[in-house]
C-alpha positions as CSV (number, residue, x, y, z in Angstrom):
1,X,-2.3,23.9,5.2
2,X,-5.2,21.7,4.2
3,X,-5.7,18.5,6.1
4,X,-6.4,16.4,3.0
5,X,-2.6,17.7,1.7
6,X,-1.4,15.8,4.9
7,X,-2.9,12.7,4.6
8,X,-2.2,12.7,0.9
9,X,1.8,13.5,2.0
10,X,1.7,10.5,4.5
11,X,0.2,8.2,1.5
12,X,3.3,9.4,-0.6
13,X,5.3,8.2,2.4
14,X,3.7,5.2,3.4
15,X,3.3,3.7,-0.3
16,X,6.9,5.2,-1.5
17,X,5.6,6.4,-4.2
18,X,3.4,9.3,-6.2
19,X,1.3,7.3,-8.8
20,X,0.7,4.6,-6.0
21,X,-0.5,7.0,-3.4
22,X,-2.4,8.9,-6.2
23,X,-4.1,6.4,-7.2
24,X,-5.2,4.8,-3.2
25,X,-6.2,8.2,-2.7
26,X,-8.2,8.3,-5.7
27,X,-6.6,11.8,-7.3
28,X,-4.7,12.3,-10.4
29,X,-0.7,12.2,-10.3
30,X,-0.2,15.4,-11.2
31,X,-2.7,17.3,-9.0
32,X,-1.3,15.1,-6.0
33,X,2.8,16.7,-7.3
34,X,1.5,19.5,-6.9
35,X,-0.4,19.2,-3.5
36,X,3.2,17.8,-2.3
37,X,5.4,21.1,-3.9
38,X,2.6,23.4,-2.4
39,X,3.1,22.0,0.9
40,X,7.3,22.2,0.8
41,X,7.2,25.7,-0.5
42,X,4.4,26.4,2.2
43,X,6.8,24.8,5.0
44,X,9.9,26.6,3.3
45,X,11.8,23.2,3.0
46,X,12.0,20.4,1.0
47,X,10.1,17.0,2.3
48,X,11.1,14.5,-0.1
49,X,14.0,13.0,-2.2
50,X,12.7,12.5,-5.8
51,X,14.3,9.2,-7.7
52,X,13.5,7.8,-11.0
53,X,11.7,5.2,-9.8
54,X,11.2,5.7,-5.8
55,X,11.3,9.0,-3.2
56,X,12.5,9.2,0.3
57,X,12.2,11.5,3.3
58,X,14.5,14.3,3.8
59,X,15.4,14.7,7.4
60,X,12.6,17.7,7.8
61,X,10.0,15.3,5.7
């Protein structure tokens, strides 16, 4: 676990959304997915809620 993949995980929290954190944190959308399905496959559970437009916390995110 890299601590750039948890800042970049509370961005996705804090702003609500991928392409918004991406882009504060000043990575590409995709590479910052991945970073996030990394991390929940690292951890062994899944951290967010993915909707069309928006993502949430699970209860272990």
């Amino acid at each position: 676990m890299d601590l750039k993949v948890l800042k970049a995980f509370l961005t996705v929290c804090k702003t609500g959304n991928i392409t918004k954190a991406a882009e504060e944190i000043y990575l590409s959308q995709p590479a910052l997915s991945r970073q996030i399905q990394d991390l929940e496959e690292e951890l062994g559970c899944k951290l967010l809620n993915r909707h069309t437009r928006s993502l949430s916390l699970t209860e272990s995110g």
